[in-house]
C-alpha positions as CSV (number, residue, x, y, z in Angstrom):
1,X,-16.2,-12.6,0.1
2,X,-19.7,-11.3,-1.2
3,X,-20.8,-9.4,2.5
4,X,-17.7,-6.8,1.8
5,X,-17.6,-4.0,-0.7
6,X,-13.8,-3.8,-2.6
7,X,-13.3,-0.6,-4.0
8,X,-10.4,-0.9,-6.0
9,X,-8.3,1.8,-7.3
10,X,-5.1,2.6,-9.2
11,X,-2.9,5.4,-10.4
12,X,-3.5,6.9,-13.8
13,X,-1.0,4.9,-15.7
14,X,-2.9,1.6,-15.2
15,X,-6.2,3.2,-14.6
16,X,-7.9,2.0,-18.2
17,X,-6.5,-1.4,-17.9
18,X,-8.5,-1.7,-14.5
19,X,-11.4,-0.6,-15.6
20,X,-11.9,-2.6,-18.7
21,X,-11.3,-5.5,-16.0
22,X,-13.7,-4.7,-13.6
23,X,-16.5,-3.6,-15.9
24,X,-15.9,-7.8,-17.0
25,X,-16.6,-8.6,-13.9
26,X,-19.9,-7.2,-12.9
27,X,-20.6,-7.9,-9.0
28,X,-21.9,-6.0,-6.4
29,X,-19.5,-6.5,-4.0
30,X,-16.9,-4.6,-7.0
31,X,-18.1,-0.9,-7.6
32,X,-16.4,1.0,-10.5
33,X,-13.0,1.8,-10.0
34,X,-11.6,5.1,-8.7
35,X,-8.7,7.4,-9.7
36,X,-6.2,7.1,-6.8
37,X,-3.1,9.6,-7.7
38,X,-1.1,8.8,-3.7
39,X,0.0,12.6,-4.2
40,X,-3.1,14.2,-4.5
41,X,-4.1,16.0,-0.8
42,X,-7.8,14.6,-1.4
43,X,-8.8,11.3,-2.3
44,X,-11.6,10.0,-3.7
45,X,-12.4,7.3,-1.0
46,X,-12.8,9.7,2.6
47,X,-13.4,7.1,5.1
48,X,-12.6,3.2,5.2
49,X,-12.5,0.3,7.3
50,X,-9.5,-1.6,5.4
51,X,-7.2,-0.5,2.8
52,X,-5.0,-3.0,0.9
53,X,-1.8,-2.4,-1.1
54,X,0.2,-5.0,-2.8
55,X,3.7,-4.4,-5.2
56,X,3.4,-0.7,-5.2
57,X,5.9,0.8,-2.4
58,X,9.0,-0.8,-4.2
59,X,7.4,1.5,-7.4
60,X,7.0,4.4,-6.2
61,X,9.7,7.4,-4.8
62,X,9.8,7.6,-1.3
63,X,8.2,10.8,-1.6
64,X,5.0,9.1,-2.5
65,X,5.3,6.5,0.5
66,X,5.3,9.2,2.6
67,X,2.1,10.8,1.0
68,X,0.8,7.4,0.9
69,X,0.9,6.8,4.8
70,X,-0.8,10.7,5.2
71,X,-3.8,9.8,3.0
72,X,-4.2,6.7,5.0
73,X,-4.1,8.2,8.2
74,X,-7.0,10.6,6.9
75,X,-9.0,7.9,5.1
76,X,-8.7,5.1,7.8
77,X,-11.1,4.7,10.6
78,X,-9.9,4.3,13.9
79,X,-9.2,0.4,15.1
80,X,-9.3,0.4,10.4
81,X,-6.7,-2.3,9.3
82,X,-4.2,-1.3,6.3
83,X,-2.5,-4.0,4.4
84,X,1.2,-4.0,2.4
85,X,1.9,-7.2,0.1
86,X,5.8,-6.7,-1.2
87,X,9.4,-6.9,-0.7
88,X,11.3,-5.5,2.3
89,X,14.6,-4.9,3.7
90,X,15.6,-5.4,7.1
91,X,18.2,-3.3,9.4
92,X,19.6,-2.1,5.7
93,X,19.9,-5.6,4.0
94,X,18.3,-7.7,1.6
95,X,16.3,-10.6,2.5
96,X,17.6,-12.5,-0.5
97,X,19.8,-12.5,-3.6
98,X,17.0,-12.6,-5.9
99,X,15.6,-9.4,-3.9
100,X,18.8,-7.8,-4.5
101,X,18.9,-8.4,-7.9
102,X,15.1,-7.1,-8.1
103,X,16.5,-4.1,-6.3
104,X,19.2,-3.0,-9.0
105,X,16.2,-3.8,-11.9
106,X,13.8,-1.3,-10.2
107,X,16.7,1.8,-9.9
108,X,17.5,1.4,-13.7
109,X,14.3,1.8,-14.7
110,X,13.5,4.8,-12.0
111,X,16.0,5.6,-9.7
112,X,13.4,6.9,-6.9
113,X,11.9,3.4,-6.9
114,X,13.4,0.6,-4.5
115,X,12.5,-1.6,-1.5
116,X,11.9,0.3,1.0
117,X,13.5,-0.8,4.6
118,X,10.8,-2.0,7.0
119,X,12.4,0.2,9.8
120,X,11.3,3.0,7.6
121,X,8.0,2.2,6.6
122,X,7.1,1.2,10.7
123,X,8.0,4.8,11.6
124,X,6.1,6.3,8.9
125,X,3.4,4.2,10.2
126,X,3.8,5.6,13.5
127,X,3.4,8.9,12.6
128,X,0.2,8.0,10.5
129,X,-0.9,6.4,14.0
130,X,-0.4,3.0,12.9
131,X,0.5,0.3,15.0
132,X,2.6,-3.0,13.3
133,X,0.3,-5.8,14.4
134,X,1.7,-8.6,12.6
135,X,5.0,-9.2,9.6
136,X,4.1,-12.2,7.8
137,X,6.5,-14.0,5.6
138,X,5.1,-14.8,1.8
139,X,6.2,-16.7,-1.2
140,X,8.9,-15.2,-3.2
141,X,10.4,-13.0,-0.5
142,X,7.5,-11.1,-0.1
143,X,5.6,-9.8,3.5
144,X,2.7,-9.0,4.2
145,X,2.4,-6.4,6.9
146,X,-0.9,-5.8,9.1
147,X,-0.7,-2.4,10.5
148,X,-3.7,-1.0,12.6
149,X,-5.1,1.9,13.5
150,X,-5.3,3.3,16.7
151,X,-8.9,3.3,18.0
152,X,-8.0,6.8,19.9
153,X,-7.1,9.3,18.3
154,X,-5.2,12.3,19.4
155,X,-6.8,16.0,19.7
């Protein structure tokens, strides 16, 4: 898709590795890579049209969700689109066995980590004034969610 601009980031942990990648690929349409830390009150990218997140909420505590969804509602546009690729539960439950399993792997390493229940994640959503627009089902027990922005925003 040369006519957009990806501006890809990550946390410090994986930082170098993505940079050494993406000075490999030289394109135009793939600026440097910026230091995202979901925590941090200001971000280095202030206003977007679409932001796109894939494995990360399952990673993360549920502390950094939350932060996640307040820098998207200050760095999205109105009408912007925001993407989640990963593993969800629904009404409490796993999807699968295999996501279970994936579950129990994730808290041994870091207890604040786990897959987060989509009930959860619409209402942070809805307090970022996001609207669900579409749940679609992936390979491997995954979903990709389509949230959008709403196009009014309140005073």
């Amino acid at each position: 898709m040369p006519h957009l601009t990806w501006q890809t980031t990550d946390q410090g942990d994986y930082f170098p590795q993505l940079k050494v990648l993406m000075e490999k690929q030289r394109s135009t349409c793939l600026p440097a890579p910026l230091l995202l830390d979901v925590n941090q009150p200001v971000w280095p990218i202030r206003q977007c049209e679409f932001i796109f997140t894939a494995n990360t909420l399952h990673i993360m505590s549920w502390q950094s969700v939350k932060k996640l969804f307040n820098g998207i509602q200050r760095s999205l546009q109105p009408a912007g689109d925001f993407c989640i690729y990963g593993p969800f539960n629904y009404a409490g439950k796993y999807t699968s066995s295999s996501n279970e399993a994936f579950a129990m792997r994730l808290k041994e390493n870091n207890p604040s980590s786990g897959i987060r229940d989509i009930e959860k994640i619409i209402s942070l959503a809805d307090g970022a004034e996001l609207e669900l627009i579409v749940d679609y089902a992936m390979p491997a027990n995954n979903r990709l969610l389509h949230f959008r922005k709403n196009s009014v925003q309140a005073l």
